[in-house]
N, C-alpha and C positions, 0 to 999 in steps of 0.2 A: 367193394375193394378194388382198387384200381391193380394194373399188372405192375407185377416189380419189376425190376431193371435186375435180377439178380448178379450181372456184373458192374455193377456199379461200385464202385469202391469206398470203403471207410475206413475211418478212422478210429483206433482206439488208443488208451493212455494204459502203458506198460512202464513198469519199474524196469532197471536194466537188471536186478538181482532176481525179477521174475521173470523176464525173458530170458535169462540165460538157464534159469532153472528148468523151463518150461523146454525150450529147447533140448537140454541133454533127456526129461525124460522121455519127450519124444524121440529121438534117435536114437535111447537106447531100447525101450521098452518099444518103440512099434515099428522099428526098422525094416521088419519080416513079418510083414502082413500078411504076407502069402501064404500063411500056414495059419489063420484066424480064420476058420471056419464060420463062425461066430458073426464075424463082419462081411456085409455086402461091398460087392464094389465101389457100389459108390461112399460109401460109410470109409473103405479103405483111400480115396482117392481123396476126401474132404483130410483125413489124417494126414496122408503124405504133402499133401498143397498147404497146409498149416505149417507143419514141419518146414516147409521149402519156404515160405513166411517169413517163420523166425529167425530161419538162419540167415535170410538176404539182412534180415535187421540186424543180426548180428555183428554181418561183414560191416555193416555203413560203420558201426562203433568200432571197428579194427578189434574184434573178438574173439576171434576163431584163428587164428593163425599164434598157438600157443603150446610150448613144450607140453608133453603130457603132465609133468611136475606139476608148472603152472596152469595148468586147465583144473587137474585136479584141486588145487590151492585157489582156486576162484571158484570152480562150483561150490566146494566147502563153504566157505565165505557165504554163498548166495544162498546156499540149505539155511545158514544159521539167521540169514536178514529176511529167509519168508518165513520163519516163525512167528515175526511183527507183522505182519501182511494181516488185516482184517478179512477173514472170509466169512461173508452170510448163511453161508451153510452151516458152520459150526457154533453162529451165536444164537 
């Protein structure tokens, strides 16, 4: 096996109802790693760099810059549109 370039960058194909979903449970549920005993630093720093990810994809769609009313009024939305999301794990 030849060496990987592990900063090489890719590309994947995200719905914007699972990026945004993806996002809020990352920033709500792992905001405070620091107290995840559980998780290595580097396990903590692959989360936080993902999280920081999402949200730069975010901003490009002008997504984050939203009352709390309407933030809450679009995740909603985006809970009920990855219910259709096909995941391989569940079938």
């Amino acid at each position: 096996m030849e060496a990987e370039d592990f900063s090489k960058e890719i590309s994947i194909r995200i719905t914007l109802g699972h990026l945004l979903l993806a996002w809020e449970i990352m920033s709500e549920k792992f905001s405070d790693l620091q107290s995840h005993d559980s998780l290595s630093e580097e396990e903590r720093r692959a989360i936080w760099g993902l999280a920081d990810l999402l949200e730069n994809a975010l901003v490009e769609y002008d997504a984050t810059e939203k009352p709390q009313a309407d933030w809450a009024a679009l995740i909603s939305k985006a809970k009920e549109y990855i219910k259709t999301v096909p995941v391989d794990f569940l079938e």
